[in-house]
LOGULUM-402187 format. One record per residue (C-alpha): x, y, z; residue in one letter. Coordinates in nm, 3 decimals, always signed. Example, Ala and Ser with C-alpha at 12.3 -4.5 7.8 and 13.67 -1.06 7.14 Angstrom:
// LOGULUM-402187
+---------+---------+---------+----+
!      xx !      yy !      zz ! aa !
+---------+---------+---------+----+
!  +1.230 !  -0.450 !  +0.780 !  A !
!  +1.367 !  -0.106 !  +0.714 !  S !
+---------+---------+---------+----+
//
This chain:
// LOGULUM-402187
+---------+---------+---------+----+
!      xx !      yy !      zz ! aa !
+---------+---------+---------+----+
!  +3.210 !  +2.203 !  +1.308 !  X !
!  +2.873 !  +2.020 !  +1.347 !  X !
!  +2.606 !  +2.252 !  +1.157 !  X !
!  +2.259 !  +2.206 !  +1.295 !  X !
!  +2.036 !  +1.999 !  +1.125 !  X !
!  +1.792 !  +2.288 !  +1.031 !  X !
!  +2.039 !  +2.422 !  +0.841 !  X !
!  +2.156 !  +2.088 !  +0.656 !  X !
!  +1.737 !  +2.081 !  +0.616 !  X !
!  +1.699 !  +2.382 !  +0.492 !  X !
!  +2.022 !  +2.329 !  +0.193 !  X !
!  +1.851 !  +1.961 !  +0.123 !  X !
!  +1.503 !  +2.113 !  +0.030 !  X !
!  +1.701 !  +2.413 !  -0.137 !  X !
!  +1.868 !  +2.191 !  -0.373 !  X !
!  +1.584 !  +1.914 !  -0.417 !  X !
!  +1.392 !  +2.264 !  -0.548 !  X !
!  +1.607 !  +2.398 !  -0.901 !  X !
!  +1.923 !  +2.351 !  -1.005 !  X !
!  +2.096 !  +2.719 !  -1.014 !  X !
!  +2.333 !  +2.608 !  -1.264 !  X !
!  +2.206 !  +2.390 !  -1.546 !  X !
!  +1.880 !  +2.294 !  -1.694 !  X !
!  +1.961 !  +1.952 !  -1.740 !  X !
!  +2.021 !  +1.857 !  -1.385 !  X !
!  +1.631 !  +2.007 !  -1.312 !  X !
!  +1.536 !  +1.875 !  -1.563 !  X !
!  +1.658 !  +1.505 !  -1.505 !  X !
!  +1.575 !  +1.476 !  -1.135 !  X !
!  +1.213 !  +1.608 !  -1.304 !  X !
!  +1.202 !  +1.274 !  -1.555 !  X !
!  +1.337 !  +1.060 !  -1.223 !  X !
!  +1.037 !  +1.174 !  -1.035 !  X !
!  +0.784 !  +1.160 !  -1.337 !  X !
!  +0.935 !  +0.788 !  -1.412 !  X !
!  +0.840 !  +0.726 !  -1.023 !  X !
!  +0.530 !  +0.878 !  -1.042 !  X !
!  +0.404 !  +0.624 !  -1.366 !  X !
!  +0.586 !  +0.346 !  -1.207 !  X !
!  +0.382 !  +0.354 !  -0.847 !  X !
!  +0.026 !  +0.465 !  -1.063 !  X !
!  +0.054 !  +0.186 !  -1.257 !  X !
!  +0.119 !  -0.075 !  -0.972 !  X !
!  -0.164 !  +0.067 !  -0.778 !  X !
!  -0.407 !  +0.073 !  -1.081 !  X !
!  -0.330 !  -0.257 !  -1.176 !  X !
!  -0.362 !  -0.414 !  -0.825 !  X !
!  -0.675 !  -0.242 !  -0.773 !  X !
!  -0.803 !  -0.429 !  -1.125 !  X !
!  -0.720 !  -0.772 !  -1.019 !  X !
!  -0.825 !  -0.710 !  -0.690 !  X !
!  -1.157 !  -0.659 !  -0.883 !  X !
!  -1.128 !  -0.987 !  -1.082 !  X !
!  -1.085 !  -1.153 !  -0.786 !  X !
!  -1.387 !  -1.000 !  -0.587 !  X !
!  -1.632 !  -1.045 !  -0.839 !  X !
!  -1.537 !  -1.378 !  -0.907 !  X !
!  -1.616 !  -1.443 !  -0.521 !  X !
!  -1.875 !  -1.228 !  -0.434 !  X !
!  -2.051 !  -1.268 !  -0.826 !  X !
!  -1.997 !  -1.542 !  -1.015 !  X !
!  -1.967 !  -1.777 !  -0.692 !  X !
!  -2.247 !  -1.638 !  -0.543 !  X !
!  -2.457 !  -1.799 !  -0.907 !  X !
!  -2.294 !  -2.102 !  -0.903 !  X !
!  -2.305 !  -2.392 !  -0.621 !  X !
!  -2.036 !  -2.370 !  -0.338 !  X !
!  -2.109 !  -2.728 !  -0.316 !  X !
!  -2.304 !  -3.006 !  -0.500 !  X !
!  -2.443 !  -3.370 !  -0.407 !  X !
!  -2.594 !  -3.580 !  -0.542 !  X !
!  -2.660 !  -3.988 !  -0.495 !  X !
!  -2.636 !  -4.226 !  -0.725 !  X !
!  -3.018 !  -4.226 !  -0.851 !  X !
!  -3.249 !  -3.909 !  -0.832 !  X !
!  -3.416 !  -3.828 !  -0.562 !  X !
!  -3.779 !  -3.901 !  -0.534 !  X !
!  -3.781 !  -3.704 !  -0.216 !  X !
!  -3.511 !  -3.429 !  -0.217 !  X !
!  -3.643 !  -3.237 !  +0.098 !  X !
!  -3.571 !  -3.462 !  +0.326 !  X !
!  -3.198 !  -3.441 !  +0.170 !  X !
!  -3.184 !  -3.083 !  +0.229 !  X !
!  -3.297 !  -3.078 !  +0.571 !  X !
!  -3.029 !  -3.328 !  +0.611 !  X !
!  -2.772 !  -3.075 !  +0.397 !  X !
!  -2.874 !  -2.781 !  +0.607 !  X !
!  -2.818 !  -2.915 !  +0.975 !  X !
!  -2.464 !  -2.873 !  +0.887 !  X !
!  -2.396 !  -2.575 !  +1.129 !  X !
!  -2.135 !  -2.427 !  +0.824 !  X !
!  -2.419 !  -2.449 !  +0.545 !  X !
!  -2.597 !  -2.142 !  +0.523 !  X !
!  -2.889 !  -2.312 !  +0.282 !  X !
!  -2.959 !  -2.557 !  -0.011 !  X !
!  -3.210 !  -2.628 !  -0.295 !  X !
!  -3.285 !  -2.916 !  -0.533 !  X !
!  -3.178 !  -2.921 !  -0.862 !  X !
!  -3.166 !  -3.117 !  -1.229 !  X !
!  -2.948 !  -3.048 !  -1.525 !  X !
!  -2.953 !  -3.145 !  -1.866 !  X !
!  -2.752 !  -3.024 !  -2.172 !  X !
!  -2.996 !  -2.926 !  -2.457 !  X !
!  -3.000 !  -2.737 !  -2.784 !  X !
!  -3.187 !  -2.398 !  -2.788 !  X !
!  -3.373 !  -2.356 !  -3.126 !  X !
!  -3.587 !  -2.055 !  -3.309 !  X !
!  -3.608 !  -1.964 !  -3.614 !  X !
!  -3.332 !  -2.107 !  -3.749 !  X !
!  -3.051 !  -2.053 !  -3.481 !  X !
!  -2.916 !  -2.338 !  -3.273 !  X !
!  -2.739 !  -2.235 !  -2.960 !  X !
!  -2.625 !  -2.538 !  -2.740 !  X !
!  -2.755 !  -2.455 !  -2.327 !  X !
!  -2.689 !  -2.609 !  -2.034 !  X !
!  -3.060 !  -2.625 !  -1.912 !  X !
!  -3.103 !  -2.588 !  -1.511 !  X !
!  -3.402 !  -2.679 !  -1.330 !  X !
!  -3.484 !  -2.494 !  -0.991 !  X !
!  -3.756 !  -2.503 !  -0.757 !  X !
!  -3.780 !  -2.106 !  -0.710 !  X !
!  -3.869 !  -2.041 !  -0.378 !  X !
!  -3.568 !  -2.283 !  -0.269 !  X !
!  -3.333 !  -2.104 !  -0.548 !  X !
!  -3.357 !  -1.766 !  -0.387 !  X !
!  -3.151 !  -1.859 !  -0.083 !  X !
!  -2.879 !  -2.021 !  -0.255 !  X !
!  -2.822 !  -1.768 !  -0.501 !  X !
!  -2.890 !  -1.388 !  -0.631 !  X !
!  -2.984 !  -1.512 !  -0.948 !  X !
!  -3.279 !  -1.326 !  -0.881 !  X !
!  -3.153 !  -0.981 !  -0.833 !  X !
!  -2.988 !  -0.979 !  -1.222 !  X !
!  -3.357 !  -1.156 !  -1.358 !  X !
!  -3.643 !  -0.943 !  -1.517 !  X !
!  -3.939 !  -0.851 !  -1.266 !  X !
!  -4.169 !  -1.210 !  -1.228 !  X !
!  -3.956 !  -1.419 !  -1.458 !  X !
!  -3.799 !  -1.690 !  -1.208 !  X !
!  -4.212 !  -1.725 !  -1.006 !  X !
!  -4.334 !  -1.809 !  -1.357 !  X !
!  -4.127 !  -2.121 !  -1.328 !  X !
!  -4.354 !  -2.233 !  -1.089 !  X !
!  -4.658 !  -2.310 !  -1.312 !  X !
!  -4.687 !  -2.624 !  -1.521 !  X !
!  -4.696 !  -2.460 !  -1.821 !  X !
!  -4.285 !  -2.538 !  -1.996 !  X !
!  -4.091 !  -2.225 !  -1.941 !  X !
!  -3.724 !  -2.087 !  -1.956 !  X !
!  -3.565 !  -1.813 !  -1.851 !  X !
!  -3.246 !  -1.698 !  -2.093 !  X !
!  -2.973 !  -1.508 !  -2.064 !  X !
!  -3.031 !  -1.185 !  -2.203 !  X !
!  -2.696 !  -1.233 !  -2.448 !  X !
!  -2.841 !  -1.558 !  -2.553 !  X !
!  -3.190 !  -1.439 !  -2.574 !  X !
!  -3.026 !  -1.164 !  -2.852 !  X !
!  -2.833 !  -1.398 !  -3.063 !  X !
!  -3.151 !  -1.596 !  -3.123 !  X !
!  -3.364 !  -1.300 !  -3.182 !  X !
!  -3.629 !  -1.446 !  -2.911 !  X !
!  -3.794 !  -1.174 !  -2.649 !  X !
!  -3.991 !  -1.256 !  -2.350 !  X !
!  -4.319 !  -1.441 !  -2.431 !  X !
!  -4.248 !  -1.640 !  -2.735 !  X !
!  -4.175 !  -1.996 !  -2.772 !  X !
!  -3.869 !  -2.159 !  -2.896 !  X !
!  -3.780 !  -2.539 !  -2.923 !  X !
!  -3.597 !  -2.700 !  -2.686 !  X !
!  -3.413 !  -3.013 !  -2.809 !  X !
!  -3.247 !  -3.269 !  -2.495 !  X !
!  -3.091 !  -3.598 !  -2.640 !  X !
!  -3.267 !  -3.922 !  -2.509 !  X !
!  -3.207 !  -4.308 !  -2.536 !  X !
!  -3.463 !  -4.527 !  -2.704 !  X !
!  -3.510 !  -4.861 !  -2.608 !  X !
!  -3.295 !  -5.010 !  -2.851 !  X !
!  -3.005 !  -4.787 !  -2.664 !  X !
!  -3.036 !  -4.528 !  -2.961 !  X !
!  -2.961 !  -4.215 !  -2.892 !  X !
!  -3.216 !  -3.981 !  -3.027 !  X !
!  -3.332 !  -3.615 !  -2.987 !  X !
!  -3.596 !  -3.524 !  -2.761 !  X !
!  -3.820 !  -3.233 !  -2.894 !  X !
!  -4.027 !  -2.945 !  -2.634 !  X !
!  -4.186 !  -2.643 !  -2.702 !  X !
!  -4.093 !  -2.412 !  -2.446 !  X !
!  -4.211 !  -2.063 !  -2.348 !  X !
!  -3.951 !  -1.751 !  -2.269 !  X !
!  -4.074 !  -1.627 !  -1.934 !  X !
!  -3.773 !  -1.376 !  -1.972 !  X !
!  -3.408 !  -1.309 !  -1.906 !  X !
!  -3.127 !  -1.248 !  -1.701 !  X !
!  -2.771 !  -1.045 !  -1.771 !  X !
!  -2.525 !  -1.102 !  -1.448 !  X !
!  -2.250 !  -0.973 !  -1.658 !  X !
!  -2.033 !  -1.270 !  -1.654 !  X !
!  -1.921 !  -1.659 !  -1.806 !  X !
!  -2.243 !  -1.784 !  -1.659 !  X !
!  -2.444 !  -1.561 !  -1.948 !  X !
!  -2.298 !  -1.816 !  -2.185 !  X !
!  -2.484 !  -2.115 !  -2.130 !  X !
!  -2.676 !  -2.136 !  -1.832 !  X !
!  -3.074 !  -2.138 !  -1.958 !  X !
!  -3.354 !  -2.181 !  -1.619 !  X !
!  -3.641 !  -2.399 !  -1.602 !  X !
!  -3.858 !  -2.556 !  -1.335 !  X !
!  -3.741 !  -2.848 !  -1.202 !  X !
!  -4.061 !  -3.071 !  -1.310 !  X !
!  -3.975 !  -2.985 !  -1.652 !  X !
!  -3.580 !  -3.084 !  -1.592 !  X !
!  -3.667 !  -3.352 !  -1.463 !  X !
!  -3.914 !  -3.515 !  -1.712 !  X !
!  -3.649 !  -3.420 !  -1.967 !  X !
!  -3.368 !  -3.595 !  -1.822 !  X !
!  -3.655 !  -3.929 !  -1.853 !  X !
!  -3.717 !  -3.910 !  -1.382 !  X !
!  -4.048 !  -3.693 !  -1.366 !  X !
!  -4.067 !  -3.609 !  -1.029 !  X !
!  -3.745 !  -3.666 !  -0.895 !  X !
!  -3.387 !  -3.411 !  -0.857 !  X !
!  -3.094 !  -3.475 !  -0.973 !  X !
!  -2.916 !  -3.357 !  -0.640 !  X !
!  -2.918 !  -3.055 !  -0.384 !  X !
!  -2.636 !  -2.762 !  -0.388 !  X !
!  -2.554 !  -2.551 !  -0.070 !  X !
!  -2.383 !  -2.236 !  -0.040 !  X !
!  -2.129 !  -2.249 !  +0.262 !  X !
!  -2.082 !  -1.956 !  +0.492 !  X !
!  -1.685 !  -1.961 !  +0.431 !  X !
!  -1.655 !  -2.052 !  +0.044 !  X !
!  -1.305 !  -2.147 !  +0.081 !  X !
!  -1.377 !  -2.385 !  +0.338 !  X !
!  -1.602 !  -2.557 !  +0.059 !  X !
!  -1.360 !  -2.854 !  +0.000 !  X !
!  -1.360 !  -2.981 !  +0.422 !  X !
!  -1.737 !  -2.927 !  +0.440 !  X !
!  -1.828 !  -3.147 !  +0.138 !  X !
!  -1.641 !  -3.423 !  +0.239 !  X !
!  -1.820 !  -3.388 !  +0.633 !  X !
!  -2.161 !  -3.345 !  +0.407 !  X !
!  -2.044 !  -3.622 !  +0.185 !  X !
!  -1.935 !  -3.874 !  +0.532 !  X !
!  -2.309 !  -3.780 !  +0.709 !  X !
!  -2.489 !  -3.917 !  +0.443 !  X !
!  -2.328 !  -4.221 !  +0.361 !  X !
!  -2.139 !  -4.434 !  +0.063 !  X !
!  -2.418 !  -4.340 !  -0.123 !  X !
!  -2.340 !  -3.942 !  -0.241 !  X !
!  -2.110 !  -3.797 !  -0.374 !  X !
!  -1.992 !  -3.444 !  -0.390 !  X !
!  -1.846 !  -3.160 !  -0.588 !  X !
!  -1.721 !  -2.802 !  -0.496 !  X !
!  -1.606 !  -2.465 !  -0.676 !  X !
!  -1.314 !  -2.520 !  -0.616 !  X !
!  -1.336 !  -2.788 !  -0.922 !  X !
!  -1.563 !  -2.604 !  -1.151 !  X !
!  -1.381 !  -2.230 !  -1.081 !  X !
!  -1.119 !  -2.292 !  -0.875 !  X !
!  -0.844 !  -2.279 !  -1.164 !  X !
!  -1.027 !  -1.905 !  -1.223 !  X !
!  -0.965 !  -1.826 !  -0.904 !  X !
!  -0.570 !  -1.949 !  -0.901 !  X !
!  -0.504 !  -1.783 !  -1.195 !  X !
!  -0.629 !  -1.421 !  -1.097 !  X !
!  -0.420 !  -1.461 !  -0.792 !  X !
!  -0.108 !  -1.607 !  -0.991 !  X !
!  -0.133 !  -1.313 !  -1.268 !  X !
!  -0.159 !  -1.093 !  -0.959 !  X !
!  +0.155 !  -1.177 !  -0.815 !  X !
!  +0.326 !  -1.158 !  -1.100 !  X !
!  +0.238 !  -0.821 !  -1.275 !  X !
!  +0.258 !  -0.683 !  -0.940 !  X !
!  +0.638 !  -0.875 !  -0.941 !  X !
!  +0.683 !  -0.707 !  -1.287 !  X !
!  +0.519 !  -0.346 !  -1.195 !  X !
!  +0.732 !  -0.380 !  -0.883 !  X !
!  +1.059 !  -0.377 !  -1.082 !  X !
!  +0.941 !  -0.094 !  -1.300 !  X !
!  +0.899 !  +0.111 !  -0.954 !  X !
!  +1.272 !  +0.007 !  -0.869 !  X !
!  +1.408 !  +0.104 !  -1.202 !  X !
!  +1.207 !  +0.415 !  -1.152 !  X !
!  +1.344 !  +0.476 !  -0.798 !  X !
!  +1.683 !  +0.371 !  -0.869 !  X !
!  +1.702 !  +0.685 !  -1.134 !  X !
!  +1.748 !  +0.879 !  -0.856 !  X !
!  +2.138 !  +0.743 !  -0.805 !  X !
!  +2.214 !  +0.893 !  -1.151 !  X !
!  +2.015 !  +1.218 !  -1.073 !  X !
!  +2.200 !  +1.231 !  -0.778 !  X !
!  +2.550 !  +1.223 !  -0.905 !  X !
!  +2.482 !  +1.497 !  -1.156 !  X !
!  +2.341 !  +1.727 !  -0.887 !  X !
!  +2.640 !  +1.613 !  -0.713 !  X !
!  +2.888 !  +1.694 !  -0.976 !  X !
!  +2.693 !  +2.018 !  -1.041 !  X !
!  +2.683 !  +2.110 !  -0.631 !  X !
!  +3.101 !  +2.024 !  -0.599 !  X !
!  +3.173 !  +2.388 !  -0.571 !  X !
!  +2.896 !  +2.433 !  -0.288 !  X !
!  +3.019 !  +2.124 !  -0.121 !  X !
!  +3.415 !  +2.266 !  -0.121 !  X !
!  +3.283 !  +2.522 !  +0.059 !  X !
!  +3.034 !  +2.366 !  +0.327 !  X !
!  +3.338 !  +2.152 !  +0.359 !  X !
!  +3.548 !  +2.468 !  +0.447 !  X !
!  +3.354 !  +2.616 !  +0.606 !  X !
!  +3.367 !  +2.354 !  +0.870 !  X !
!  +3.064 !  +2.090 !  +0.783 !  X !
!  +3.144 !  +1.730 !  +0.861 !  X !
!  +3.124 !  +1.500 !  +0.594 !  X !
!  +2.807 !  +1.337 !  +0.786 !  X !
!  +2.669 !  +1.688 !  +0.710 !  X !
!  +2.707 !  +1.688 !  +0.353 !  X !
!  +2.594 !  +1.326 !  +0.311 !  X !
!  +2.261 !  +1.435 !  +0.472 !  X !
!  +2.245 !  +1.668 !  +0.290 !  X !
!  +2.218 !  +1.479 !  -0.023 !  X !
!  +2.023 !  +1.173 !  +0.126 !  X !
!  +1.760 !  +1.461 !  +0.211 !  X !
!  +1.742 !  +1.584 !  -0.152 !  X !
!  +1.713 !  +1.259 !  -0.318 !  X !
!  +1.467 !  +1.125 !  -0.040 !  X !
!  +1.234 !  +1.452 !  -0.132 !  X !
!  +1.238 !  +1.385 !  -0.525 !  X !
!  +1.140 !  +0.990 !  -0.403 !  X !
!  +0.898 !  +1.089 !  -0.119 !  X !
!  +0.749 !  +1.369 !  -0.408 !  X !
!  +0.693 !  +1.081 !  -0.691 !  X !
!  +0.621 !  +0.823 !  -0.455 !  X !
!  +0.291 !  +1.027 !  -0.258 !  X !
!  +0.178 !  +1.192 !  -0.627 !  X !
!  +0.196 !  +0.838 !  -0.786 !  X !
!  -0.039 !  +0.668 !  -0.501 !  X !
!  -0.246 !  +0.934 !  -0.551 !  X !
!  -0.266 !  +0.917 !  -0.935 !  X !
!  -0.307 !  +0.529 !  -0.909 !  X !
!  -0.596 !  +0.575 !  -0.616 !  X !
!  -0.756 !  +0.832 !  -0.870 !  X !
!  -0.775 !  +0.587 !  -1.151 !  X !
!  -0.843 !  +0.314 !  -1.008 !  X !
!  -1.191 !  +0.466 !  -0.901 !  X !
!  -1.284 !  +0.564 !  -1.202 !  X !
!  -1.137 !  +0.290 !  -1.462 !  X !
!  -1.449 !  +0.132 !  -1.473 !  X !
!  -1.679 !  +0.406 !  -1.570 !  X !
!  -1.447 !  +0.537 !  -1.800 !  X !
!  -1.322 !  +0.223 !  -1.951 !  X !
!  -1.764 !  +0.190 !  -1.974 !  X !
!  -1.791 !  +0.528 !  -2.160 !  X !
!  -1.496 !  +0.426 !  -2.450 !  X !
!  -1.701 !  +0.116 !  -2.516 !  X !
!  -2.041 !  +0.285 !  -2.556 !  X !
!  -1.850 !  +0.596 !  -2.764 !  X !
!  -1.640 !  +0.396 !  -2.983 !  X !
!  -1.858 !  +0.049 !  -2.999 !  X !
!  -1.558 !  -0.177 !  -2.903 !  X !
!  -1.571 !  -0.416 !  -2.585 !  X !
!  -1.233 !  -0.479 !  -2.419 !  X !
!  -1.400 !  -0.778 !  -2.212 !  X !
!  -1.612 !  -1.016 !  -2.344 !  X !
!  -1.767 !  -1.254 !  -2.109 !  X !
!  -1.692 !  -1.584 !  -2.387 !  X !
!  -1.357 !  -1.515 !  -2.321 !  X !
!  -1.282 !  -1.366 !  -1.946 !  X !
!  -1.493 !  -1.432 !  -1.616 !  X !
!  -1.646 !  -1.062 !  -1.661 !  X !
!  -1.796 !  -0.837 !  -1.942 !  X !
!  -1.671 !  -0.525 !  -1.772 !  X !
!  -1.337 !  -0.389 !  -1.608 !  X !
!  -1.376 !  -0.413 !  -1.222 !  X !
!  -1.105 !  -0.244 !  -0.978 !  X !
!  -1.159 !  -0.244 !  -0.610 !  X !
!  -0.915 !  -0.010 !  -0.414 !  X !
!  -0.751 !  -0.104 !  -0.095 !  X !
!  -0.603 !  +0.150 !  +0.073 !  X !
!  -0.310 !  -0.091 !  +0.231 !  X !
!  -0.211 !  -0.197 !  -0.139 !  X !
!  -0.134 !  +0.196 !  -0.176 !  X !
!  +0.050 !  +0.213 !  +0.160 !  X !
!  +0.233 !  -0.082 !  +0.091 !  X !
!  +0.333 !  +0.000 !  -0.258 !  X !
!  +0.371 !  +0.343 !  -0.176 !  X !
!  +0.623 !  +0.225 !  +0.131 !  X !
!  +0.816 !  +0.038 !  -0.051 !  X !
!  +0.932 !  +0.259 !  -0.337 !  X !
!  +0.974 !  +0.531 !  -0.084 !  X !
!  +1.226 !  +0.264 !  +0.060 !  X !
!  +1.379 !  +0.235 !  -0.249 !  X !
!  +1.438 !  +0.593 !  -0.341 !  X !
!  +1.595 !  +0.623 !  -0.025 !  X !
!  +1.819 !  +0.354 !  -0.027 !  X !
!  +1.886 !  +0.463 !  -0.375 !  X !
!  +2.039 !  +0.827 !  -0.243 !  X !
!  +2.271 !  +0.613 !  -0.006 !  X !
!  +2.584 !  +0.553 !  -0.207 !  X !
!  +2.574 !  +0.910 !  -0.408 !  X !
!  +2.554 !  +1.072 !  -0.083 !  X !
!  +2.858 !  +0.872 !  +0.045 !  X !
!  +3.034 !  +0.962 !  -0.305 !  X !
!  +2.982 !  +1.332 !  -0.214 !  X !
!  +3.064 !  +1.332 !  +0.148 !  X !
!  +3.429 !  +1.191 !  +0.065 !  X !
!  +3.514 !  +1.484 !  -0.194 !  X !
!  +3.793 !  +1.675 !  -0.099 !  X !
!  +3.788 !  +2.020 !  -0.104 !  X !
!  +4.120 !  +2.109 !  -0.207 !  X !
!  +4.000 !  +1.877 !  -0.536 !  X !
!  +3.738 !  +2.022 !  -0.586 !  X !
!  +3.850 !  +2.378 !  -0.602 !  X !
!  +4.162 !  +2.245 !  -0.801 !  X !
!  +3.926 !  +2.210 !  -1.080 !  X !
!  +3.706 !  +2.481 !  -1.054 !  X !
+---------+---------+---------+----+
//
């Protein structure tokens, strides 16, 4: 007798409910789903966190740094004309001069070392958002001739320096005998910056005049950078930058300065998700143990579906339908625990810093100071999807188990 499937429905959600007879069936296939529920949180919290990693890195830190950089083989006495040139590149969205020297940032007694970048300011403001993480009039007082810097705000601290005092600036120089010998300036602190991430570390801003008098070229840059309007085409747009000006420039992109950052986000990505992903399947594959104990607990009910006419098709559903229910349940309350937290780890990974004093992320070390998480909404489907798929494939062979019982067995032994 074929029983309709309402009914085999209706015994699938009865049994995926309580076990009647023993507590430790209920409270097994209660573990399973808990173990499911962990599993599919943690895979969509942790996505969501390198997700983060990965945005700020493009959308932060490679919005401070240079997409691209070139620069000929002496400075440039006149570096307009070389970003005019930059900028008809239909793919460059704008460029600005620059000069860099390494110096030695000195007050009061504490040395930090700095890697010292000149800027023209006006020019600066449409290659980066430098800008937007600077105190209010700091970068426009670059512009005068008086010798100014602007620090990071974490450097700024460790020295002990705030915003309108000098400090000493020391830049090595060659003599004329070919001695190398440090060069000394006295340099104002028109303020600071914090962007939260590695470039806090070193970077220190000055004009470009004063970069480039200290590098021994008053006058001149060092070279132009560009941001490009898709960063990872970076590498094929240098090289057609580098080929319309000639033998004479050369040409780097982020892709050499960060672009091992940027591999190894995505490579730690794939492979905690790999790991998480193998948690879920242990998780989901609990379900074929659960299973045969609600099976071996259920005999006497299936003896008498069986008698009473049910197909063994029936009874298999049956059982597919119960574990697919305790999957389905972990699976949809695990996404949604995992979407929850990964909206508010950063806040509340934020609030145990400031309550306890620790920092989990320091910027010396990783590309941020702080624990970023962007959700995507088709890493939860697909994560979601796929230990769903797994739970159900999971209720496949204790299903089959139970549809092949005999009933005269069964009853043998009751």
């Amino acid at each position: 007798m074929k029983l309709p499937w309402r009914f085999v429905l209706a015994v699938g959600l009865r049994y995926a409910g309580r076990s009647q007879r023993g507590a430790l069936v209920a409270f097994i296939s209660r573990v399973s789903s808990a173990g499911l529920v962990l599993g599919v949180a943690l895979l969509v919290l942790v996505l969501s966190v390198m997700d983060g990693f990965e945005r700020e890195l493009q959308e932060r830190i490679l919005a401070l740094v240079p997409h691209v950089s070139i620069q000929p083989a002496e400075p440039l006495e006149e570096w307009r004309g070389l970003v005019d040139a930059v900028e008809a590149h239909p793919e460059v969205r704008a460029a600005a001069p620059y000069a860099d020297v390494q110096g030695l940032l000195m007050f009061r007694g504490k040395a930090l070392p700095a890697l010292v970048h000149g800027i023209d300011p006006d020019s600066e403001q449409r290659i980066s958002v430098i800008g937007s993480y600077a105190s209010a009039g700091s970068l426009a007082q670059l512009s005068g001739d008086a010798p100014a810097v602007v620090l990071s705000a974490s450097v700024a601290a460790t020295l002990g320096v705030n915003a309108g005092e000098h400090i000493l600036l020391l830049v090595p120089e060659l003599n004329a005998r070919g001695q190398l010998l440090p060069r000394t300036q006295r340099v104002r602190v028109a303020g600071t910056f914090s962007t939260g991430t590695e470039v806090d570390n070193l970077l220190t801003l000055t004009s470009l005049g004063l970069a480039s008098r200290l590098r021994g070229s008053p006058g001149t840059a060092q070279g132009v950078r560009f941001q490009v309007r898709d960063l990872f085409a970076a590498p094929r747009i240098r090289l057609e930058v580098e080929q319309g000006l000639g033998p004479r420039f050369r040409g780097f992109d982020w892709t050499r300065t960060h672009g091992n950052l940027h591999e190894a986000i995505r490579m730690s990505r794939n492979l905690v998700g790999v790991l998480l992903f193998l948690i879920v399947a242990v998780a989901a594959f609990n379900v074929v143990s659960t299973l045969f104990l609600i099976v071996k607990d259920k005999q006497g009910d299936i003896a008498i579906l069986r008698t009473l006419g049910a197909s063994p098709a029936t009874i298999m559903a049956v059982f597919v339908i119960q574990g697919s229910l305790i999957g389905l349940a972990g699976t949809v309350v695990g996404g949604a625990v995992g979407a929850g937290l990964s909206l508010v780890i950063t806040d509340a990974v934020g609030v145990v810093e400031r309550v306890f004093g620790v920092r989990f992320l320091d910027a010396a070390v990783y590309p941020v100071s702080y624990l970023p998480s962007e959700l995507s909404f088709a890493n939860v489907a697909l994560v979601c999807s796929v230990a769903f798929a797994m739970s159900f494939l999971a209720t496949v062979y204790p299903s089959w188990r139970a549809a092949r019982m005999q009933p005269a067995e069964i009853l043998r032994h009751e």
